[in-house]
MARVEX-728831 format. One record per residue (C-alpha): residue number from 1; residue in one letter; z, x, y. Coordinates in nm, 2 decimals. Layout:
REM residues N
SITE num residuo     up   east  north
SITE NUM       A      Z      X      Y
...
***
This chain:
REM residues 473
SITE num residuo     up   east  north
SITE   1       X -12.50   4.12   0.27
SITE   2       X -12.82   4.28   0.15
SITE   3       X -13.00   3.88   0.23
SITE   4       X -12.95   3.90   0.58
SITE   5       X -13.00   4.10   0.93
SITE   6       X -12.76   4.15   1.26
SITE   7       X -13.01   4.09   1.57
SITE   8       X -12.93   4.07   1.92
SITE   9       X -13.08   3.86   2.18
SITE  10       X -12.99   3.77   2.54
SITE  11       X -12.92   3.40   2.54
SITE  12       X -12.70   3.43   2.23
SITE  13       X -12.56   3.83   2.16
SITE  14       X -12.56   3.89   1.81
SITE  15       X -12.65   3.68   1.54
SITE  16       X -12.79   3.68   1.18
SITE  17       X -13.12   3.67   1.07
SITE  18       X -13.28   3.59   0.65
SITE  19       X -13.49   3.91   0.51
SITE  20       X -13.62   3.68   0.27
SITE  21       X -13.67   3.33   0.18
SITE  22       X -13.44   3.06   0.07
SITE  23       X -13.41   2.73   0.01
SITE  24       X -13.18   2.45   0.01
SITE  25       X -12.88   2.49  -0.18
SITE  26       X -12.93   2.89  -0.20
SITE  27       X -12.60   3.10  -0.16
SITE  28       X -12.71   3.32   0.14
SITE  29       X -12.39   3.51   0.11
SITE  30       X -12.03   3.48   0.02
SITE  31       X -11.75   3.68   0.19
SITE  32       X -11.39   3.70   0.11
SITE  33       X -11.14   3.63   0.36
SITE  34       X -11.04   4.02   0.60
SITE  35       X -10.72   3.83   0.64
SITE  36       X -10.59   3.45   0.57
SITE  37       X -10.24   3.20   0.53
SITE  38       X -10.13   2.92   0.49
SITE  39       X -10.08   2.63   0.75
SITE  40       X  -9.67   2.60   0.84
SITE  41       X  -9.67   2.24   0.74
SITE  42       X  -9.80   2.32   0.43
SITE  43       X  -9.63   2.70   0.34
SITE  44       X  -9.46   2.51   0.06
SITE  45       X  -9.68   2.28  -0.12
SITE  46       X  -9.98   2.56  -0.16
SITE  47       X -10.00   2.90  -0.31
SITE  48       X -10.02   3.18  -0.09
SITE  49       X -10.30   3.35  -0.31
SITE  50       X -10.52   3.08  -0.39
SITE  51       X -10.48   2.81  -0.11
SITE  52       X -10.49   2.59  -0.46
SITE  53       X -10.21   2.30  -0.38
SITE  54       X  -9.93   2.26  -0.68
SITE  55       X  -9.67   2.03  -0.75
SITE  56       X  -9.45   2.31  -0.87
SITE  57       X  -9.53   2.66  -0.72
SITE  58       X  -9.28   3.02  -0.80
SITE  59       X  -9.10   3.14  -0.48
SITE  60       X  -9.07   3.46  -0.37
SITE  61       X  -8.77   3.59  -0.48
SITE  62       X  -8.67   3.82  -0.18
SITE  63       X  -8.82   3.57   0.14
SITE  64       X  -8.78   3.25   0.04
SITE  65       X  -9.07   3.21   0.25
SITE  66       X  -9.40   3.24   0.00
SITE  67       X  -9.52   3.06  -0.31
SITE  68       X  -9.75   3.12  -0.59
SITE  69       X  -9.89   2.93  -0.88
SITE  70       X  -9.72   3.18  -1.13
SITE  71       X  -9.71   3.56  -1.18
SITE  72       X -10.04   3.63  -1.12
SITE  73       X -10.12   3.50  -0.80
SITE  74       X  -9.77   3.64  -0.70
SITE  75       X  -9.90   4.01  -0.80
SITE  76       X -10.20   3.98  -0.64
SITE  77       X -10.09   3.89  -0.35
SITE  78       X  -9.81   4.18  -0.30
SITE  79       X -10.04   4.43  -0.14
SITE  80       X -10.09   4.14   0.10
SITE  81       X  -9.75   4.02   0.12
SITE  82       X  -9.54   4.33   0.09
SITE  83       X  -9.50   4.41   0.53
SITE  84       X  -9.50   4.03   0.56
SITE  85       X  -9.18   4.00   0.28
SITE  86       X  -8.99   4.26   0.47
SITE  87       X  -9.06   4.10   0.81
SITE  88       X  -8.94   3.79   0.74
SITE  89       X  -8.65   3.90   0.57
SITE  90       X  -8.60   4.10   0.89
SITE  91       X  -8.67   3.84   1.14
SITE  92       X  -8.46   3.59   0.96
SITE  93       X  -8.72   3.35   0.95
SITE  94       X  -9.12   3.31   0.92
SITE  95       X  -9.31   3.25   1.26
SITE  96       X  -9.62   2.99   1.32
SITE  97       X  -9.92   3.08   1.14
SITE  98       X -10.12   3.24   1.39
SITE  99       X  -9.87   3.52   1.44
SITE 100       X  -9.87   3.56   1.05
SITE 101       X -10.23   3.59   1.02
SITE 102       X -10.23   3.82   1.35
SITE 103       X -10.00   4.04   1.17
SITE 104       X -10.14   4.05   0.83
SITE 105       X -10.44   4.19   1.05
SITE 106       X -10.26   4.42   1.18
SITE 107       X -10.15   4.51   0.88
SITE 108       X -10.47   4.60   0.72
SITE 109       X -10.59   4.78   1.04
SITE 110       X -10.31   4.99   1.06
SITE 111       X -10.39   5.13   0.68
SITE 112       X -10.74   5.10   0.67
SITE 113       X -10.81   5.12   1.07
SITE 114       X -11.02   4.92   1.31
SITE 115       X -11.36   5.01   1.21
SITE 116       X -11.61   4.86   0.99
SITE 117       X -11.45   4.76   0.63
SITE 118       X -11.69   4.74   0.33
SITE 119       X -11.92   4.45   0.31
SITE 120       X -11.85   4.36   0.66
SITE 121       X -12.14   4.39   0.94
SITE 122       X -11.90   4.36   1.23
SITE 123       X -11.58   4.50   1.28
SITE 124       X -11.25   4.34   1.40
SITE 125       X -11.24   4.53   1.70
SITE 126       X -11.61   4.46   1.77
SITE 127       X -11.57   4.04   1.74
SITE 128       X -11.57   3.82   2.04
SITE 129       X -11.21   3.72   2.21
SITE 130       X -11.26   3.54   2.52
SITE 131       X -10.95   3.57   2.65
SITE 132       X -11.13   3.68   2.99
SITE 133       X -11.24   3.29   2.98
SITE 134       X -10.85   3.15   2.91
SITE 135       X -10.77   2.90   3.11
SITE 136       X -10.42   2.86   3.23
SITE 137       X -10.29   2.69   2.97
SITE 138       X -10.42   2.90   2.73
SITE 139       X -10.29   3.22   2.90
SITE 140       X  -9.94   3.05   2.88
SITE 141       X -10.00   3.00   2.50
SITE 142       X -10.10   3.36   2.49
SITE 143       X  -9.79   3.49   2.64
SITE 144       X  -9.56   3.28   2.41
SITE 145       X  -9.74   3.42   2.08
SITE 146       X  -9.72   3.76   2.25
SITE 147       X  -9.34   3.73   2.28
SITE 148       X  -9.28   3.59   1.94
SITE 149       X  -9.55   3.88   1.81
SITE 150       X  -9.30   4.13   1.93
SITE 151       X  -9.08   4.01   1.82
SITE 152       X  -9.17   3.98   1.44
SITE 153       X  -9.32   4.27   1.46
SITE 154       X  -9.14   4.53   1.26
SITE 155       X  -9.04   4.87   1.45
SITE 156       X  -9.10   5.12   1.23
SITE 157       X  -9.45   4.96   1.19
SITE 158       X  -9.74   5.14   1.37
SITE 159       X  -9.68   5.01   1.78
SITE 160       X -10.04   4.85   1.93
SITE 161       X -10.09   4.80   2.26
SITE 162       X -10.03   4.41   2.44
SITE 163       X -10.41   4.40   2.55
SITE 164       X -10.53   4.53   2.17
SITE 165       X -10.24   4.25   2.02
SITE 166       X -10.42   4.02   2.26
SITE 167       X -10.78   4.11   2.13
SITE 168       X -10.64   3.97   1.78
SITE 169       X -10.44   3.65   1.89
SITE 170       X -10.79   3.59   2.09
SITE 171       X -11.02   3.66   1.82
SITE 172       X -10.81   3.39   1.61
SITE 173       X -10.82   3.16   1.87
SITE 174       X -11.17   3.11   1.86
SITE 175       X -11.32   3.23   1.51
SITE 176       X -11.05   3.12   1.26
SITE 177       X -11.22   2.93   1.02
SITE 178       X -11.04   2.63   0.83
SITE 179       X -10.97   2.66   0.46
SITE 180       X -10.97   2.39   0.21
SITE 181       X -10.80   2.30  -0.12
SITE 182       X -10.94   2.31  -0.45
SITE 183       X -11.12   2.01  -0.39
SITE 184       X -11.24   2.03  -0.02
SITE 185       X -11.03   1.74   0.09
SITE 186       X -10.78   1.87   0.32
SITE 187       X -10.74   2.18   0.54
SITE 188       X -10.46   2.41   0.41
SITE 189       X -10.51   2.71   0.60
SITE 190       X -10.71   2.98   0.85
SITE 191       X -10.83   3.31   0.78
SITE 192       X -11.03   3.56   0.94
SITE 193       X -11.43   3.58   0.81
SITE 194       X -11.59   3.88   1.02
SITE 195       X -11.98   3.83   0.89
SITE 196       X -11.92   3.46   0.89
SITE 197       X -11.79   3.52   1.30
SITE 198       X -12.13   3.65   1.33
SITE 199       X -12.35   3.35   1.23
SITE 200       X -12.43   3.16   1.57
SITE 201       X -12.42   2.76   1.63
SITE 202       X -12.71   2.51   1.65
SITE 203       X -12.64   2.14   1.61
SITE 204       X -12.90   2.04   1.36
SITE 205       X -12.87   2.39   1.17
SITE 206       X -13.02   2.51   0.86
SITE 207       X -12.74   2.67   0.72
SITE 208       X -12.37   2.51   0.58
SITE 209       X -12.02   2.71   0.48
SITE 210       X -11.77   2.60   0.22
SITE 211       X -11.47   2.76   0.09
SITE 212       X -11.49   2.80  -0.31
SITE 213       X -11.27   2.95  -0.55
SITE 214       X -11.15   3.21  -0.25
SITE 215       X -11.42   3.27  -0.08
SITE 216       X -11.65   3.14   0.19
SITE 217       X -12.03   3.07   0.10
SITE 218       X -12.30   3.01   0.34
SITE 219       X -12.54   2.79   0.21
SITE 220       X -12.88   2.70   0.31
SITE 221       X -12.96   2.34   0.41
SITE 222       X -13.35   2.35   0.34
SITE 223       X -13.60   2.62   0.36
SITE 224       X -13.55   2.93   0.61
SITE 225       X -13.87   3.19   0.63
SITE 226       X -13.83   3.54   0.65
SITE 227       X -13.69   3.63   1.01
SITE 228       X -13.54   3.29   1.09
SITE 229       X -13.20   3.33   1.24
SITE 230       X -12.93   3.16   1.01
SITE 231       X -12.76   2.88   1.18
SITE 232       X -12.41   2.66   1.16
SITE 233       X -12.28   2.36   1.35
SITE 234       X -11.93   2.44   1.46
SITE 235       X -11.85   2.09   1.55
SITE 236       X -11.95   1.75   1.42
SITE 237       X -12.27   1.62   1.47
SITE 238       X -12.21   1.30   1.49
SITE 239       X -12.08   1.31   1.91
SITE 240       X -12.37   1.29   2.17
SITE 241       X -12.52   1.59   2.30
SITE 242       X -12.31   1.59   2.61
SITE 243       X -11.99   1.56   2.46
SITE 244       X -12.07   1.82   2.20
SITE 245       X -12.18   2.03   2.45
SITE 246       X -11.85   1.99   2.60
SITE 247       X -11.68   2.06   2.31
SITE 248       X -11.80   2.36   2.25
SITE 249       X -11.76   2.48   2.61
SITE 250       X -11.43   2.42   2.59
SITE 251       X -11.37   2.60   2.24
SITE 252       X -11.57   2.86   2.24
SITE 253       X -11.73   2.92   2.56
SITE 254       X -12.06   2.90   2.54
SITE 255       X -12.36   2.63   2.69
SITE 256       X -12.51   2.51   2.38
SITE 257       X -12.95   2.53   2.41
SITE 258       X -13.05   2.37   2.09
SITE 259       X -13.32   2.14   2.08
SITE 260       X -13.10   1.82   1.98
SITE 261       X -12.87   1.90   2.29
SITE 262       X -13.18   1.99   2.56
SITE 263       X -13.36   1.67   2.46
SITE 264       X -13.07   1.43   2.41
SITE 265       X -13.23   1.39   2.03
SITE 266       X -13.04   1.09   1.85
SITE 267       X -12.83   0.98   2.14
SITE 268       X -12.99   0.70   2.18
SITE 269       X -12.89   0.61   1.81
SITE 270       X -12.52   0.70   1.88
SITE 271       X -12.50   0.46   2.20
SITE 272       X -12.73   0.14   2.02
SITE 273       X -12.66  -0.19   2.11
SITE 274       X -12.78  -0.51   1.95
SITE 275       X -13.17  -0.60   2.00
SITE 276       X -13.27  -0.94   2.05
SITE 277       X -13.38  -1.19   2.29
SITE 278       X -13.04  -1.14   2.52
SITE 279       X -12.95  -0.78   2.55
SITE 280       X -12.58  -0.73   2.62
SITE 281       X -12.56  -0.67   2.96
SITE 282       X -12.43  -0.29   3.11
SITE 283       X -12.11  -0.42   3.23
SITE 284       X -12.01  -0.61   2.89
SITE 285       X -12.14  -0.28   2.67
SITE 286       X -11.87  -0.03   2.89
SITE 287       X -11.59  -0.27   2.82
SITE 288       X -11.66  -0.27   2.48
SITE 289       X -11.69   0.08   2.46
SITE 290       X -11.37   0.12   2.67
SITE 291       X -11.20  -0.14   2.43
SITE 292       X -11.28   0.07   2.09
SITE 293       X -11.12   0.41   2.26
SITE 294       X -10.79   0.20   2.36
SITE 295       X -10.82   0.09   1.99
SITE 296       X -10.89   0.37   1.79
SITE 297       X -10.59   0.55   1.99
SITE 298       X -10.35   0.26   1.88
SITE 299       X -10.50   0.33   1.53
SITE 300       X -10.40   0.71   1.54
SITE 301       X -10.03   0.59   1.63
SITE 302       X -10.01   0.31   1.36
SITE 303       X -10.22   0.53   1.08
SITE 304       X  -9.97   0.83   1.21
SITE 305       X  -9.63   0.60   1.15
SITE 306       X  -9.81   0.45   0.81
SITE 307       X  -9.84   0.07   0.94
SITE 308       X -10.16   0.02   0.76
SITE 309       X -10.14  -0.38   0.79
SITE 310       X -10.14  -0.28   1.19
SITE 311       X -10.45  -0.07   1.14
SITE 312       X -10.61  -0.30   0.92
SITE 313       X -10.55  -0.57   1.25
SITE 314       X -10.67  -0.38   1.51
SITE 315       X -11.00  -0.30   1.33
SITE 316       X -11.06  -0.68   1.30
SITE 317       X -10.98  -0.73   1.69
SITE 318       X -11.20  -0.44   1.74
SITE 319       X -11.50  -0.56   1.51
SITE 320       X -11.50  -0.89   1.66
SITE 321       X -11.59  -0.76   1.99
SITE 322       X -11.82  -0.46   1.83
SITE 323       X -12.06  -0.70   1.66
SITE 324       X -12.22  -0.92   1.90
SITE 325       X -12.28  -0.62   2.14
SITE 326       X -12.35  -0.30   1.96
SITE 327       X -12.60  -0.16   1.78
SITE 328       X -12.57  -0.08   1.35
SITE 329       X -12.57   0.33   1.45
SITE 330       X -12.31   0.33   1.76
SITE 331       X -12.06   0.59   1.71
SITE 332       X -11.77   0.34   1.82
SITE 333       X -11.86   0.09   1.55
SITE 334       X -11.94   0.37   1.28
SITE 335       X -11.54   0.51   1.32
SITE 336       X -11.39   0.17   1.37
SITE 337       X -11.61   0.10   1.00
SITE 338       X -11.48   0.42   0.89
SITE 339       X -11.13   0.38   0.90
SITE 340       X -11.12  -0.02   0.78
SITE 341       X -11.31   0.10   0.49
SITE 342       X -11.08   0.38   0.41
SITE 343       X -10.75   0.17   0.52
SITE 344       X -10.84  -0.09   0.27
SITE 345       X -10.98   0.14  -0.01
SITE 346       X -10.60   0.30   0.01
SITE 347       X -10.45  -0.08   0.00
SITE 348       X -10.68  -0.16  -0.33
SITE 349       X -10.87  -0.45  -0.12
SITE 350       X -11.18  -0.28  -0.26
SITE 351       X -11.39  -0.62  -0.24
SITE 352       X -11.33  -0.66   0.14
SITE 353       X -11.41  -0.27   0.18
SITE 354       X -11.68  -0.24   0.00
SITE 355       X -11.89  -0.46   0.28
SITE 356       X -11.76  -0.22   0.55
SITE 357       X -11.83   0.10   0.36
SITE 358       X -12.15   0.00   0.31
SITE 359       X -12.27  -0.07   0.66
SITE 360       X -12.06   0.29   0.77
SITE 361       X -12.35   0.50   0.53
SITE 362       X -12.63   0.28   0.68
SITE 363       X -12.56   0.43   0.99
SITE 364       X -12.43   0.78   0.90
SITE 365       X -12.80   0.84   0.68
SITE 366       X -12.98   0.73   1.01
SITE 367       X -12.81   0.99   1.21
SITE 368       X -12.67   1.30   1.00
SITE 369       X -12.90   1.54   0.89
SITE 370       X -13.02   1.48   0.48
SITE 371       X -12.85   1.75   0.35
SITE 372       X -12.49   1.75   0.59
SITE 373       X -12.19   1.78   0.38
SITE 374       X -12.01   1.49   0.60
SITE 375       X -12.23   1.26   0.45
SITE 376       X -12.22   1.39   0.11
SITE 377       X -11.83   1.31   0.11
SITE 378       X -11.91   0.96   0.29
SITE 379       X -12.12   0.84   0.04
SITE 380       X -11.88   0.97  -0.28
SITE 381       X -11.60   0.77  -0.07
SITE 382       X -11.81   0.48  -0.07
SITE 383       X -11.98   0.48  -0.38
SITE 384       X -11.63   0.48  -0.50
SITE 385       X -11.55   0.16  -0.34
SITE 386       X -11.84   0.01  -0.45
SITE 387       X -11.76   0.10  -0.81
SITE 388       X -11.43  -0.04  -0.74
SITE 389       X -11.54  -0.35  -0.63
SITE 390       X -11.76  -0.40  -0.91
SITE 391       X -12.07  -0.35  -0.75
SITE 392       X -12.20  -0.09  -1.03
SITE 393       X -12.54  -0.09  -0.90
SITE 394       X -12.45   0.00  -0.53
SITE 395       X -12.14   0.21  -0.68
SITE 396       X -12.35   0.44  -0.89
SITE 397       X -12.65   0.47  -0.63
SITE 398       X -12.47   0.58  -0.38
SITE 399       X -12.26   0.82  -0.58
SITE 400       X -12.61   0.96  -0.75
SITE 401       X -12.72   1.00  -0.35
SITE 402       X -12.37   1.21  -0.28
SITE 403       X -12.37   1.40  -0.61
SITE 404       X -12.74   1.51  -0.49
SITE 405       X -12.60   1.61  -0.08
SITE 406       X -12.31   1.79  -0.23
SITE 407       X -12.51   2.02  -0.55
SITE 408       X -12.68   2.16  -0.20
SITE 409       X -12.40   2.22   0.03
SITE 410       X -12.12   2.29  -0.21
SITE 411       X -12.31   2.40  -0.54
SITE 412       X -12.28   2.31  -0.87
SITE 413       X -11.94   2.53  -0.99
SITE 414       X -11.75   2.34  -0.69
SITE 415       X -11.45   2.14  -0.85
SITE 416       X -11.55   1.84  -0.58
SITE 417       X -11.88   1.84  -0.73
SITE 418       X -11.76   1.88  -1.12
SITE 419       X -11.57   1.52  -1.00
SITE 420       X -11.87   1.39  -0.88
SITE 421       X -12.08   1.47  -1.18
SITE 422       X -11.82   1.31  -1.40
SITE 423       X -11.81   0.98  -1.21
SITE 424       X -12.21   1.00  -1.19
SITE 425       X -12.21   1.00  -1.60
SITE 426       X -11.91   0.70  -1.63
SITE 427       X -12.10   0.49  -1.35
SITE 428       X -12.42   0.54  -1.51
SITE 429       X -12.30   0.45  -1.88
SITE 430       X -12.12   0.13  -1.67
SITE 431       X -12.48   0.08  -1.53
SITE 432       X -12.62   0.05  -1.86
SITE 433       X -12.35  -0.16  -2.01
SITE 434       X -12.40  -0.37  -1.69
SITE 435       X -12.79  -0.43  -1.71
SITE 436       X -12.80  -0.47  -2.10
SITE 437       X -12.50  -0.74  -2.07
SITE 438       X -12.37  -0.84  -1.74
SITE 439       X -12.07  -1.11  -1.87
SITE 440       X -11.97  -0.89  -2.14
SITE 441       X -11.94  -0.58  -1.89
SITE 442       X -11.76  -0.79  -1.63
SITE 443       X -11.51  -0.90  -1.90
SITE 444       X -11.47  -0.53  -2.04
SITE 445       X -11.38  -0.46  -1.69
SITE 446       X -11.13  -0.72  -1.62
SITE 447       X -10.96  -0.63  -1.96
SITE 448       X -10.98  -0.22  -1.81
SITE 449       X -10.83  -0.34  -1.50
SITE 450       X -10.49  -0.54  -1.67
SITE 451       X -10.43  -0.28  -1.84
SITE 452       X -10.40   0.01  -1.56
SITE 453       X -10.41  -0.02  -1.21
SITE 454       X -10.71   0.18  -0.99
SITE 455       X -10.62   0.49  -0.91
SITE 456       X -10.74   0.57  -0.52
SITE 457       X -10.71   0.91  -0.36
SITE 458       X -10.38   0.91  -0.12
SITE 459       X -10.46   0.84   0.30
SITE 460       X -10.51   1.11   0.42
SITE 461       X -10.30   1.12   0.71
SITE 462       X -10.27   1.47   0.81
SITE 463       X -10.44   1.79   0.77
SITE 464       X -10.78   1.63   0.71
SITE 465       X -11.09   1.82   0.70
SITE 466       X -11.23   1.89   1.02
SITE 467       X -11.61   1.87   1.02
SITE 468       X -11.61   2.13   1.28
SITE 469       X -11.66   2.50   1.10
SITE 470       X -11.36   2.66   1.28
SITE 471       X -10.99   2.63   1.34
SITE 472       X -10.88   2.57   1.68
SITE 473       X -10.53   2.67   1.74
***
């Protein structure tokens, strides 16, 4: 933690500040994980060690509950895993996460104590809770996990106090930060990173975090000068400033004074209609804005019960009356774009998708910043379709632009961007092939194609990563 400096100001409390310079793509710091598990939906498809998912992972042999990739994992997870194993075995069964990563805190706390561990700047007992601004509902959560807490808790363990027990279950309510697979395409589990907890939000911010090979890594997004306080986005850009500022309100508690969300910067983009001699009037823009939010709901049902034909239809109802009234960058058009693109990558109708992803990354690389990681993955996803489709030229451009987002915010040793890199050389040889002899390449491809069918990642219809940096429970 030697790169950076804990400040405190007024308007924000602590924060972190560079004692040198970086620039983009620099690893400002990595931090391993004061305490972490995995999801419940997931405890048995993904090691406990790792978070690496397996198709055939080693159980532990006295819970039943955990499992590992093999011995190793296993072993190094026992220090870990040893007051859990008991507990369970105790209990009978395994509570939700966010008791199991409360009491693996505890855990650690009660052998190494509350105070500052090494590496860390902050201290568990020193991070922000805000269960003073619980609202009802989330004081009924509170009691529930308190109950079920207790109960888990082993006896003969070391017995804290119900307002220090709620200091924990409130400090992972609003600082538990999301972990990914190997690959960075789906959320697996939540753990506790104290420096991380320390780094404050900005909506256009110069820093990123991913999760890599067990550890989180803050990343810098462009240059930061000496002194410049280091910066995340905890939710997704791509909302307008007032519902983001809403957001994070309600999540964590704080009014958001960044200069995209004082000035309204970009909203205009997100809310565009269509230019030109008749200018859709106010009335018929609300309806059609009302119209996409009745319809992406009815997509979340039909995408939940895997009726893709359904979704498929309700983006072309929805289209139809997107089209003729709103602009290219309008956030209801870019999701409704998303998920036909995606829906029809998943059904092989890569021709038809192709069109759709296309127009999506026009309007994401008008309003993400350069260097955001959701548009890295964007672009791979539709470079990919492209390639599919057998439009090398797009395919491989797009995918170049992605490989170059994703060597910033992920880094090169990423396995995400080792994929990447390896369809950036195939699409480049195809590119060759293509422009040398375009009949002969078209032919090699049909002949590729009879002989195996396209392989497409799986819809992801759960557990998808959230572009928001931290878990909400």
């Amino acid at each position: 933690m030697e790169n950076v400096d804990v400040f405190t100001c007024e308007a924000k409390g602590r924060g972190l500040k560079a004692v040198k310079e970086f620039w983009a793509g620099d690893v400002i710091f990595a931090e391993r994980a004061y305490a972490a598990v995995v999801f419940d939906s997931l405890t048995h498809l993904v090691c406990h060690t790792c978070f690496k998912r397996h198709e055939k992972l080693q159980r532990c042999g006295q819970c039943k509950f955990a499992h590992y990739c093999d011995r190793t994992c296993q072993k190094d997870a026992w220090a870990n895993h040893k007051n859990e194993c008991s507990a369970i075995k105790r209990h009978g069964k395994a509570p939700n996460e966010n008791i199991r990563l409360a009491a693996r805190i505890l855990w650690r706390i009660e052998k190494e104590g509350g105070g500052l561990t090494e590496g860390c700047l902050v201290s568990i007992d020193n991070l922000q809770n805000h269960v003073d601004h619980f609202g009802d509902e989330e004081k009924k959560e509170m009691r529930i996990d308190l109950e079920s807490f207790l109960e888990f808790w082993p006896p003969d363990n070391k017995q804290f106090g119900m307002t220090y027990i709620s200091h924990i279950l409130g400090v992972i309510n609003c600082n538990g930060f999301t972990l990914s697979d190997q690959r960075g395409l789906q959320a697996v589990g939540v753990g506790i990173f104290p420096n991380l907890c320390l780094v404050n939000h900005d909506c256009w911010p110069n820093c990123t975090v991913i999760f890599n090979n067990g550890k989180i890594e803050l990343r810098a997004l462009g240059k930061i000068s000496v002194g410049e306080e280091l910066t995340v986005s905890y939710v997704d850009f791509l909302n307008v400033s007032e519902d983001r500022k809403q957001q994070l309100k309600k999540q964590y508690y704080f009014d958001c004074t960044c200069e995209h969300c004082q000035k309204g910067i970009k909203d205009d983009l997100m809310m565009a209609v269509k230019e030109g001699n008749e200018k859709p009037s106010k009335e018929l823009v609300k309806d059609v804005i009302q119209f996409s939010k009745e319809t992406l709901e009815k997509i979340d049902e039909a995408r939940t019960e895997g009726i893709y034909h359904q979704v498929v239809k309700l983006c072309r109802e929805c289209l139809d009356k997107q089209d003729p009234v709103l602009g290219d960058t309008n956030l209801y058009l870019l999701r409704i774009l998303s998920i036909m693109s995606e829906v029809l990558s998943y059904l092989q109708l890569f021709d038809e998708a192709a069109g759709y992803s296309k127009r999506m990354v026009d309007g994401y690389m008008k309003l993400y910043h350069p260097n955001n990681a959701q548009l890295g993955m964007a672009l791979m996803r539709a470079g990919v379709t492209q390639w599919h489709a057998g439009l090398i030229e797009a395919g491989h451009g797009m995918i170049c632009k992605a490989y170059a987002i994703l060597l910033v915010t992920h880094g090169s040793t990423h396995p995400i961007t080792k994929d990447l890199e390896a369809m950036r050389v195939q699409s480049e040889m195809e590119l060759r092939m293509f422009q040398e002899n375009e009949f002969m390449y078209y032919k090699m491809r049909e002949a590729a194609l009879q002989n195996q069918t396209i392989q497409v990642m799986p819809e992801p219809a759960t557990n998808e990563i959230s572009p928001g940096i931290f878990q909400k429970k």
